[in-house]
VEXDREN-2710 file (C-alpha; in Angstrom, 1 decimal):
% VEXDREN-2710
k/r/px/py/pz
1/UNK/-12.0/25.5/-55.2
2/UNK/-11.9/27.0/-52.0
3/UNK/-9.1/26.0/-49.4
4/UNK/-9.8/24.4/-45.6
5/UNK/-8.5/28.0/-44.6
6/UNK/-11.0/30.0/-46.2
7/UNK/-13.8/27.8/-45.8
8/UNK/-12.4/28.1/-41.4
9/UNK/-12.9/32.1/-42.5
10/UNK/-15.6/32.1/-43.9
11/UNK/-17.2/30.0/-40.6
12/UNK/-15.7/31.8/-38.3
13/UNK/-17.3/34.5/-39.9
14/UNK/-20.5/33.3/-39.8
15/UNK/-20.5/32.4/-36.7
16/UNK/-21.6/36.4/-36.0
17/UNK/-25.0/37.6/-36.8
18/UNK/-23.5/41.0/-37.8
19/UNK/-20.2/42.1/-38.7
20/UNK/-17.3/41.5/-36.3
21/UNK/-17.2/45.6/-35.5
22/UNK/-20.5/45.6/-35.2
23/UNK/-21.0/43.3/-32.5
24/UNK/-17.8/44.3/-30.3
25/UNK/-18.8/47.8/-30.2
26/UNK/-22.5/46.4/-29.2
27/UNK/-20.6/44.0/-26.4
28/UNK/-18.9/47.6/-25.5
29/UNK/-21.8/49.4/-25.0
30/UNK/-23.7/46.4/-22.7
31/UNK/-20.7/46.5/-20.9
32/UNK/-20.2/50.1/-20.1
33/UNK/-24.4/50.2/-19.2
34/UNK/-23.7/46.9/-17.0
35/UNK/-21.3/49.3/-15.1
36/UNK/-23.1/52.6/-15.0
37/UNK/-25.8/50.1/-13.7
38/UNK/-24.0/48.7/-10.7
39/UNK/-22.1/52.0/-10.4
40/UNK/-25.7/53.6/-9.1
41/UNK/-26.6/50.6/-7.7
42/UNK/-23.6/49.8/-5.1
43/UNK/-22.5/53.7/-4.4
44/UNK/-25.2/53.7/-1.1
45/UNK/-23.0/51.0/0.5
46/UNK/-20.0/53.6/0.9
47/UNK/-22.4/56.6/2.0
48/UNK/-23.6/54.1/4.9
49/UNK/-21.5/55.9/7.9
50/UNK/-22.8/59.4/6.5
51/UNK/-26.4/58.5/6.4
52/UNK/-26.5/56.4/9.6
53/UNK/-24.4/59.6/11.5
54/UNK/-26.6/62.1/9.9
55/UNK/-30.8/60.4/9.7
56/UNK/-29.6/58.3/12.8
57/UNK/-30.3/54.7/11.0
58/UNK/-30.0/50.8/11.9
59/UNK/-28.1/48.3/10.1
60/UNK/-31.4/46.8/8.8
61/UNK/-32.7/50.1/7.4
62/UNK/-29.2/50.7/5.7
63/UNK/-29.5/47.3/4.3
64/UNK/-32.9/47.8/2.9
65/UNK/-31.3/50.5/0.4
66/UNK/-29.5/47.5/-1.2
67/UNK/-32.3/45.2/-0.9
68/UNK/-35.1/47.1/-2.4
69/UNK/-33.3/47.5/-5.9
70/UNK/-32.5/43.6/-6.2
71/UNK/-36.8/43.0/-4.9
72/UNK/-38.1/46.0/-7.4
73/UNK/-35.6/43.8/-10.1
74/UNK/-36.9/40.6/-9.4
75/UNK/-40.2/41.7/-9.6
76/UNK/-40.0/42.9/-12.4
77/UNK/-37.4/41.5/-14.5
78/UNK/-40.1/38.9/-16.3
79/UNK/-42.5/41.3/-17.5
80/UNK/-39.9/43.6/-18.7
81/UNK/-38.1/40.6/-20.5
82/UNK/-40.9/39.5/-22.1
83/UNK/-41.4/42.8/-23.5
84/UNK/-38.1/43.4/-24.7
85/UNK/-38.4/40.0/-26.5
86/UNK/-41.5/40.7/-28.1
87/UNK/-41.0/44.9/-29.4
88/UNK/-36.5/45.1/-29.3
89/UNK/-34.2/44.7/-27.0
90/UNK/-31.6/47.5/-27.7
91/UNK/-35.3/50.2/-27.4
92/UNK/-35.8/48.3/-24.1
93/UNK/-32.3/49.1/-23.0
94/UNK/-32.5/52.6/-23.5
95/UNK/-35.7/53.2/-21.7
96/UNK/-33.8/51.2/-18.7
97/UNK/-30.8/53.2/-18.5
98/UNK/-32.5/56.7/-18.6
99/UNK/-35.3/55.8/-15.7
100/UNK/-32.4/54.6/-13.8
101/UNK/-30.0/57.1/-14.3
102/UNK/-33.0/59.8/-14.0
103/UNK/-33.6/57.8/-10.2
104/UNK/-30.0/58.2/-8.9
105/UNK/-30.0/61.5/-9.8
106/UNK/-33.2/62.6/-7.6
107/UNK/-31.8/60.5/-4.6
108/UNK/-29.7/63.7/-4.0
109/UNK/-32.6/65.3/-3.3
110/UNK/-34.1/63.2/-0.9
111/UNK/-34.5/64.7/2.7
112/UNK/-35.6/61.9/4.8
113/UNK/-35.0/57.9/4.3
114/UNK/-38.5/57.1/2.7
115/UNK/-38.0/59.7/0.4
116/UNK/-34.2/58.2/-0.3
117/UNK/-35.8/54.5/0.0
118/UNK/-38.5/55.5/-2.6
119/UNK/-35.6/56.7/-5.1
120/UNK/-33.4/53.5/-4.7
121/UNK/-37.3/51.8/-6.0
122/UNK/-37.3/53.7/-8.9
123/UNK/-33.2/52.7/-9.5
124/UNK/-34.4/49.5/-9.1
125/UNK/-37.5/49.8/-11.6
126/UNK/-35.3/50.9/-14.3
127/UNK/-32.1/48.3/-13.7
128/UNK/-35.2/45.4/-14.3
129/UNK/-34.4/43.3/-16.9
130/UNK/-31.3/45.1/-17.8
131/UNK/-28.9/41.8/-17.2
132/UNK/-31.1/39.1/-18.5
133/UNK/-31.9/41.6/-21.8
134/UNK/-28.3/42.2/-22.6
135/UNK/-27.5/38.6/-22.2
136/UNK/-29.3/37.4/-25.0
137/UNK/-28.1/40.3/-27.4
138/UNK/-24.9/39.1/-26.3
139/UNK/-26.2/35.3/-27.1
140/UNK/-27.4/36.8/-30.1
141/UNK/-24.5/38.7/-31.8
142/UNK/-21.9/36.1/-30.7
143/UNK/-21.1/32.6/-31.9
144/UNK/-21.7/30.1/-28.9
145/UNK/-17.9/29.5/-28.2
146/UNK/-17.7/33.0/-26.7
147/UNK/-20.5/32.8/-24.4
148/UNK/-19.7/31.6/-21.2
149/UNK/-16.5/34.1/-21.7
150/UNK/-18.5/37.3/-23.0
151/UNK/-21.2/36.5/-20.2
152/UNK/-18.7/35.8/-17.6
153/UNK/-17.0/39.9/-18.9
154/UNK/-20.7/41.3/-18.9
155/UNK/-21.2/40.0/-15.6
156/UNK/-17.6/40.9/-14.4
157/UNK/-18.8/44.5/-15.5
158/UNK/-21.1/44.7/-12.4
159/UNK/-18.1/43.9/-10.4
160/UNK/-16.5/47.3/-11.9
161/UNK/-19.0/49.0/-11.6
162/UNK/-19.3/48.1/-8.1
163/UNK/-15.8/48.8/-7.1
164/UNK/-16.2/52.2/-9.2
165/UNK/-19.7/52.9/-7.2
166/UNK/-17.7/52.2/-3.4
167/UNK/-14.7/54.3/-4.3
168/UNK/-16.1/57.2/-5.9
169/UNK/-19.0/57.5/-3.4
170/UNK/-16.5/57.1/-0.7
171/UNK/-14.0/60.2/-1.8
172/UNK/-17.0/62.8/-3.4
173/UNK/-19.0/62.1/0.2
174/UNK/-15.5/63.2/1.6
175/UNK/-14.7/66.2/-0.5
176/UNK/-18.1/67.4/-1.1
177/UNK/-20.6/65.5/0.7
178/UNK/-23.0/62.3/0.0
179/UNK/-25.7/63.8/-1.9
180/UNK/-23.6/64.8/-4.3
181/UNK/-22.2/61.7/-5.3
182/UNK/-25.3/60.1/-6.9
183/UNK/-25.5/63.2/-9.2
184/UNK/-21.7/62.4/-10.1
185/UNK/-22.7/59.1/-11.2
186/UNK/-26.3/59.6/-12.7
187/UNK/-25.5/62.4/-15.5
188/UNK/-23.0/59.5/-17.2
189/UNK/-25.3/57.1/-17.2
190/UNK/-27.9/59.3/-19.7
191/UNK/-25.5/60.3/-22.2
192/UNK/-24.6/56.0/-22.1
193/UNK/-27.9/55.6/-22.6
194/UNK/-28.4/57.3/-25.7
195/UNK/-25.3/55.8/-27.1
196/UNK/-26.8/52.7/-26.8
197/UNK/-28.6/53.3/-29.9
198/UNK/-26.5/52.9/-32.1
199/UNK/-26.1/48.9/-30.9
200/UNK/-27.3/46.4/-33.4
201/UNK/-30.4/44.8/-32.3
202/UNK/-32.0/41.5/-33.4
203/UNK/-35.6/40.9/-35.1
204/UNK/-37.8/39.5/-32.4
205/UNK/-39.1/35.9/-32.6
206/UNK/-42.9/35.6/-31.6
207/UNK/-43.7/32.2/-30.1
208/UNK/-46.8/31.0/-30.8
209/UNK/-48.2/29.0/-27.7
210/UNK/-50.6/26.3/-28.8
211/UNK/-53.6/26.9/-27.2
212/UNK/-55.1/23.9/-25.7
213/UNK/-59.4/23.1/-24.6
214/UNK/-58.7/24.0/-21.0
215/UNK/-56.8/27.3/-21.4
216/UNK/-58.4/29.9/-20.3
217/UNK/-57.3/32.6/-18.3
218/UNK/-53.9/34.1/-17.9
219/UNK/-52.9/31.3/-15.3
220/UNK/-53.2/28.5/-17.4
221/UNK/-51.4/30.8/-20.7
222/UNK/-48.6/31.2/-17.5
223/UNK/-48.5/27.4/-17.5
224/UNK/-47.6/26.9/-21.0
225/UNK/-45.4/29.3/-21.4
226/UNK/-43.4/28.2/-18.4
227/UNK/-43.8/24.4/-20.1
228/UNK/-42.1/26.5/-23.2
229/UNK/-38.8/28.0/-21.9
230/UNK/-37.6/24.6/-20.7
231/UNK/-38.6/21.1/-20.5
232/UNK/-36.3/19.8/-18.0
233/UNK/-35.4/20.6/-14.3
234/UNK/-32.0/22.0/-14.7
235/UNK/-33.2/26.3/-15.7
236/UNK/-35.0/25.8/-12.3
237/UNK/-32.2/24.1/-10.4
238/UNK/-29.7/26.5/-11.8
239/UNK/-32.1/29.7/-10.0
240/UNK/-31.9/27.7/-6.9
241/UNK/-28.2/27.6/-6.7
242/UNK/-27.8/30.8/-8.0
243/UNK/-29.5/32.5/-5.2
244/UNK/-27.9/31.0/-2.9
245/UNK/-23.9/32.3/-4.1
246/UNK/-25.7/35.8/-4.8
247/UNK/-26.8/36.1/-0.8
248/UNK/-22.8/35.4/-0.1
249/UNK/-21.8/38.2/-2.9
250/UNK/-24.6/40.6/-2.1
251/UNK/-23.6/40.6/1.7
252/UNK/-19.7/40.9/1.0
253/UNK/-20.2/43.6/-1.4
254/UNK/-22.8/45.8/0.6
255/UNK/-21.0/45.0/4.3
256/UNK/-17.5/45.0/3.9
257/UNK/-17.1/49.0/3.5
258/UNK/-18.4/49.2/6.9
259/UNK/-16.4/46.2/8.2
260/UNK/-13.1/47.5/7.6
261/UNK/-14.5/51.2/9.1
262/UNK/-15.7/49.7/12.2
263/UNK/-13.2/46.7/13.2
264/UNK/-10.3/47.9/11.8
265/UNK/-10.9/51.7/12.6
266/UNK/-10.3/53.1/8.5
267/UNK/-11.4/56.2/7.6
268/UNK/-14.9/56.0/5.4
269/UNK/-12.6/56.7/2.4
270/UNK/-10.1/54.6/3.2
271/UNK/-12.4/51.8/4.0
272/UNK/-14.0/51.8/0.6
273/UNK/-10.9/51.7/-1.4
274/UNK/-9.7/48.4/0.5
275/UNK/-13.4/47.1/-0.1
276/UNK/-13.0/48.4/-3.7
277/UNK/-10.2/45.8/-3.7
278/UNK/-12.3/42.6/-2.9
279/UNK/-15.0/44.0/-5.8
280/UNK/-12.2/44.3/-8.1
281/UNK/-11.3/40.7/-7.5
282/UNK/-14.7/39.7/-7.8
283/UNK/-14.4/41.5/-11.7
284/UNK/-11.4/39.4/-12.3
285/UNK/-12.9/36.1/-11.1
286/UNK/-15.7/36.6/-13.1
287/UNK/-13.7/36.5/-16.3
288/UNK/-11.5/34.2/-15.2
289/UNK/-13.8/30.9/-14.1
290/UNK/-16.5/31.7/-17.4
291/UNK/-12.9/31.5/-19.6
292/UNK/-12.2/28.3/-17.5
293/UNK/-15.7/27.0/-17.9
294/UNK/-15.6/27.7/-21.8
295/UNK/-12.6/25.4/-22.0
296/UNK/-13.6/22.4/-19.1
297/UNK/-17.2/22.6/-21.4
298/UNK/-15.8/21.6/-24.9
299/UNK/-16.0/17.8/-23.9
300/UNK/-19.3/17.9/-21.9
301/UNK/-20.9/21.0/-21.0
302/UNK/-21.8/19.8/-17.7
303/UNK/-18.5/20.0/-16.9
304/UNK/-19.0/23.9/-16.1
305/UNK/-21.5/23.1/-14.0
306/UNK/-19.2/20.4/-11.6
307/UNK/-16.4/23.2/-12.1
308/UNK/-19.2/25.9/-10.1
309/UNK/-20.0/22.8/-7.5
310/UNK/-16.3/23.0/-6.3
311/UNK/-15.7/26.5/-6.6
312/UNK/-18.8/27.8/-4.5
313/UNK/-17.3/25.8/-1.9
314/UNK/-14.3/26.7/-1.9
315/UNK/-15.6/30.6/-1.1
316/UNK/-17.5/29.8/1.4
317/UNK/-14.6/28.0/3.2
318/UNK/-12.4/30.9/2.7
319/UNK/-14.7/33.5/3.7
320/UNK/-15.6/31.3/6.8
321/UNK/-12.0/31.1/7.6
322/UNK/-11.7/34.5/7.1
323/UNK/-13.9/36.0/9.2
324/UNK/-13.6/33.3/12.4
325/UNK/-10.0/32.5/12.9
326/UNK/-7.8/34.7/14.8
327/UNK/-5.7/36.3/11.8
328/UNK/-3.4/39.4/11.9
329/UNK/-5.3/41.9/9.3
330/UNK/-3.0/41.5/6.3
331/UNK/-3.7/37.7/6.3
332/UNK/-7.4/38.2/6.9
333/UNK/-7.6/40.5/3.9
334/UNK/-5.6/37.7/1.3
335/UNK/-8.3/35.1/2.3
336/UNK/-11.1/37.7/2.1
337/UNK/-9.8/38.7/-1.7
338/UNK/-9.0/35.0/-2.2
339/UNK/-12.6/34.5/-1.6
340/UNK/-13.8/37.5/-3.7
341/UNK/-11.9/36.6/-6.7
342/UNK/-14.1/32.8/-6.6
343/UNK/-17.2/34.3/-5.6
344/UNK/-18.3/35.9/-8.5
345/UNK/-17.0/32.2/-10.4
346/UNK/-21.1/31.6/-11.1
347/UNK/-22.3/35.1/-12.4
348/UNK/-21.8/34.3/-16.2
349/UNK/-21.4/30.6/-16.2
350/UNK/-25.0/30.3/-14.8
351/UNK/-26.5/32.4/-17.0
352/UNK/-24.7/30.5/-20.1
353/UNK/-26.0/27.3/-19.2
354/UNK/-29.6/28.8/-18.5
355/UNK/-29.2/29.9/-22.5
356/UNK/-28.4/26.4/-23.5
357/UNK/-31.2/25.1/-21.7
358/UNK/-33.6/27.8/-22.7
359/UNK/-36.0/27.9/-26.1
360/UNK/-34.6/29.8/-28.8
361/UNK/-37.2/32.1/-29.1
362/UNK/-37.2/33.1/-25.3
363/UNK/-33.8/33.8/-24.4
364/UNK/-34.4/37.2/-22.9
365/UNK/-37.3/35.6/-20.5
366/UNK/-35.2/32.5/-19.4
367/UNK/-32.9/34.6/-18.2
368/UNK/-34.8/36.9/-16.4
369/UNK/-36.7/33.8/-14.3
370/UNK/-32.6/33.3/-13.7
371/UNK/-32.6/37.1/-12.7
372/UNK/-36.0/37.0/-11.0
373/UNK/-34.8/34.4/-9.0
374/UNK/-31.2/35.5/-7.8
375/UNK/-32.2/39.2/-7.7
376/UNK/-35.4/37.8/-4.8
377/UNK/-33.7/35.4/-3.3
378/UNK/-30.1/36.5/-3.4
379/UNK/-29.0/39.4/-3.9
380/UNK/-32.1/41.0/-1.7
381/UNK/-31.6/38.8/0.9
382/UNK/-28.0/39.1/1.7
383/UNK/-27.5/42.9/2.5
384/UNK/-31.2/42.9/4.4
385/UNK/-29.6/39.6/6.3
386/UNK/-26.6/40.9/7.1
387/UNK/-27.9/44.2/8.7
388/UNK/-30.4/42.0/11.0
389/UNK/-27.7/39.9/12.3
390/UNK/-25.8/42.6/12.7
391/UNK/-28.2/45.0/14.4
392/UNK/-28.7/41.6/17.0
393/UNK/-25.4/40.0/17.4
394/UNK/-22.5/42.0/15.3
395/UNK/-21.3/42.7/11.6
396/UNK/-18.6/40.6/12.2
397/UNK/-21.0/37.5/13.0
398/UNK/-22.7/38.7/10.0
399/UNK/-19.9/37.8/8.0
400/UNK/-19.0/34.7/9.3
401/UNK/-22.6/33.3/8.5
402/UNK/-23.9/34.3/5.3
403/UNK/-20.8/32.4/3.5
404/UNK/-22.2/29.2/4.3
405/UNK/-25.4/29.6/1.9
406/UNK/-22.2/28.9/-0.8
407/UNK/-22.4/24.9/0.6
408/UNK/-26.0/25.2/-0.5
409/UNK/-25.3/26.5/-3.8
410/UNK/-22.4/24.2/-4.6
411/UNK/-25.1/21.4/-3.9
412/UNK/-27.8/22.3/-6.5
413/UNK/-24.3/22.9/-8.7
414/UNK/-23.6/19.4/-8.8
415/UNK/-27.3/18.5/-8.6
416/UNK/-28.1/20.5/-12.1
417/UNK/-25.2/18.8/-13.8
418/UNK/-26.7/15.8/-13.7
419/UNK/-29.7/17.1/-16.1
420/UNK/-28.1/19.4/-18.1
421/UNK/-26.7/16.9/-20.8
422/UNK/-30.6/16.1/-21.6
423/UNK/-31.9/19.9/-21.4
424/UNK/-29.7/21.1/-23.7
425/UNK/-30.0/18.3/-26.0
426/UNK/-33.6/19.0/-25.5
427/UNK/-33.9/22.5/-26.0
428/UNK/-31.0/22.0/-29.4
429/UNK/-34.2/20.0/-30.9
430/UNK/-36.3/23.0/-30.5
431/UNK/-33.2/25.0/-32.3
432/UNK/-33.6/22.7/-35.2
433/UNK/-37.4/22.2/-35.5
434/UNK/-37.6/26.1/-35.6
435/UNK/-35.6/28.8/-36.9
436/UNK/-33.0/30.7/-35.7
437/UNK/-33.9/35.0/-34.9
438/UNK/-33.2/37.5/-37.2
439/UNK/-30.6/40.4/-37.1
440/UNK/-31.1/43.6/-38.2
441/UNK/-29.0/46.1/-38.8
442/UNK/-29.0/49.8/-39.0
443/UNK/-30.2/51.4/-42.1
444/UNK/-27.0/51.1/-44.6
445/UNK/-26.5/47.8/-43.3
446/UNK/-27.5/44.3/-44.9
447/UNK/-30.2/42.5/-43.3
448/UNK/-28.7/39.0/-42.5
449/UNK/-32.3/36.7/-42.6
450/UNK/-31.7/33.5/-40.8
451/UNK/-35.1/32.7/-41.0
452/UNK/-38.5/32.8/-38.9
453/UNK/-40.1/30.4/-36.5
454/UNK/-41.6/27.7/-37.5
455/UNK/-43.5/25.8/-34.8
456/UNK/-43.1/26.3/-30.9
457/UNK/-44.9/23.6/-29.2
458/UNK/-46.2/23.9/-25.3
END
């Protein structure tokens, strides 16, 4: 007879769709990648003073380097999603990480700013897809209980990378000048990239939408599949407030290098360490609220949800504090990193509850409409809004603005906890009436076979 204890171990074991080893050093990996990715993506922001003294650039234009990666993502981050679900995600990361890496790299070469504009496109083309993709691997490798924590580290990854990307392009622009710091950063990201092969992937699920007498035509096969990822209004609430938080972290991340140059006179280097700072916080705060929101959620799973409502406002109020009150600059900077470490609160907490009210069979595409939607409406528009208020009024004005789209975002917060018991008891019925995806392993490895779909209805 086997004891409570072991029978607890042998669950707990279970719980993982490979071996414990296995899927840590896959989590490793999707980390790492999640920072090479925002490593390539955030180092413009400290080159920003270099480019505008030397091409002779606005605000606006500098802004649209940030911008274009998150519109090229968004555009993109579907298709690619839906690929990766149907022929393997860990192949679909690989291919990502080398275009992008491949991209940073030939921005060094670039001579004018469409030619560098055009590059920061093609970073752009490869990142698509990347964070909704390695979400559901994570989703996949890891028992529930972990997810709002290992999404809230994956996420908090980005955050690393970030503040990685703002200090190291800030001291190699100084020693040996901006061009060279994208090929500092792009040559890791290949060899990454090829490591990331050696992650366990998981067998892909087809789902088989029920054709019905008036579908015809890719609009109405559009129609059902959106019908199929989720059949209440909380995934589509959930984008809403997540764009909104993403314009306030987008604009505090791409601006604050150049804040700290120009209004409290720092060196370029200088200024990107101190901005490093607030990113770093962000990193934290990332980890912190999805651990939070794993624990508040054991009850009632909205309960993350209400915990985002308050938290979102709270940034906004302390980055509107920060920026209008009439502070000495040590105080100003502990409410700016107070508000850094709360603004990130949503990145993997979002993205869980867009998992539990997703289809089984289409994680990877539920959370790239999540990523479509942040990556358009968010974290696009922030660093594009902040150099046109800037280039009218000031930087500084800039900053005192943008916050506020954080009492928009605590709104639709509260707003999709009010559906989210009934979407995810909705979308744990579809869990049941089909069957759970397969992992598979490397070639010495067991096949653990949970079984294949069943029935997806539109």
């Amino acid at each position: 007879m086997i004891s409570p204890s072991a029978n607890d171990a042998v669950n707990e074991k279970a719980d993982y769709s490979v071996s414990r080893s296995r899927a840590w050093f896959g989590f490793a990996m999707i980390f790492l990648l999640m920072m090479s990715d925002y490593i390539d993506r955030q180092i413009i922001v400290s080159l920003f003073p270099h480019l505008k003294e030397e091409w002779g650039l606005s605000d606006k234009q500098l802004g649209g380097l940030v911008s274009v990666i998150s519109v090229v993502v968004a555009i993109g981050s579907i298709p690619v999603a839906m690929l990766a679900d149907r022929f393997g995600r860990v192949k679909s990361i690989f291919v990502m990480a080398t275009v992008w890496s491949m991209a940073t790299i030939s921005c060094m070469f670039a001579r004018n700013y469409g030619q560098l504009f055009a590059s920061r496109a093609v970073v752009g083309l490869g990142e698509t897809g990347y964070g909704s993709v390695g979400s559901a691997l994570i989703s996949a490798l890891f028992p529930k209980r972990l997810h709002a924590t290992l999404l809230g580290a994956f996420f908090a990854a980005s955050s690393v990378g970030a503040v990685l990307g703002v200090v190291l392009g800030g001291v190699i622009a100084e020693h040996w000048g901006w061009r060279a710091a994208f090929g500092a950063v792009g040559f890791p990201g290949l060899v990454m990239a090829l490591l990331f092969l050696l992650v366990p992937d998981y067998k892909n699920v087809i789902v088989k939408i029920r054709p019905t007498i008036d579908s015809k035509g890719a609009g109405a096969h559009l129609s059902r599949l959106i019908k199929t990822l989720s059949r209440g209004p909380t995934m589509w609430i959930l984008c809403v407030a997540g764009s909104f938080q993403m314009i306030v972290v987008s604009a505090m991340w791409s601006w604050m290098p150049s804040f700290f140059n120009r209004y409290h006179g720092m060196p370029v280097a200088v200024a990107a360490k101190y901005a490093a700072v607030l990113v770093l916080f962000g990193a934290f705060g990332a980890l912190f609220w999805g651990w939070v929101a794993d624990r508040v959620s054991r009850r009632e799973g909205a309960n993350k949800l209400r915990l985002l409502a308050l938290t979102t406002v709270l940034t906004a109020v302390l980055f509107i504090a920060a920026f209008t009150l009439s502070l000495t600059q040590s105080l100003q900077f502990a409410l700016i990193l107070a508000g850094g470490s709360m603004m990130t609160c949503t990145v993997g907490v979002s993205v869980s509850a867009i998992l539990d009210v997703t289809h089984p069979g289409l994680r990877s595409t539920g959370a790239a409409v999540h990523a479509f939607a942040i990556n358009l409406f968010g974290l696009a528009v922030g660093p594009f809004l902040g150099g046109v208020i800037s280039d009218h009024w000031s930087l500084q004005t800039a900053m005192a603005i943008i916050p506020a789209a954080g009492f928009f975002a605590s709104f639709f917060y509260w707003k999709a906890s009010r559906s989210y018991g009934a979407d995810a008891a909705l979308a744990a019925d579809m869990l049941t009436d089909t069957a759970t995806d397969v992992v598979s392993q490397p070639e010495g490895y067991a096949a653990r076979a949970v079984g294949g779909l069943q029935k997806a209805q539109a």
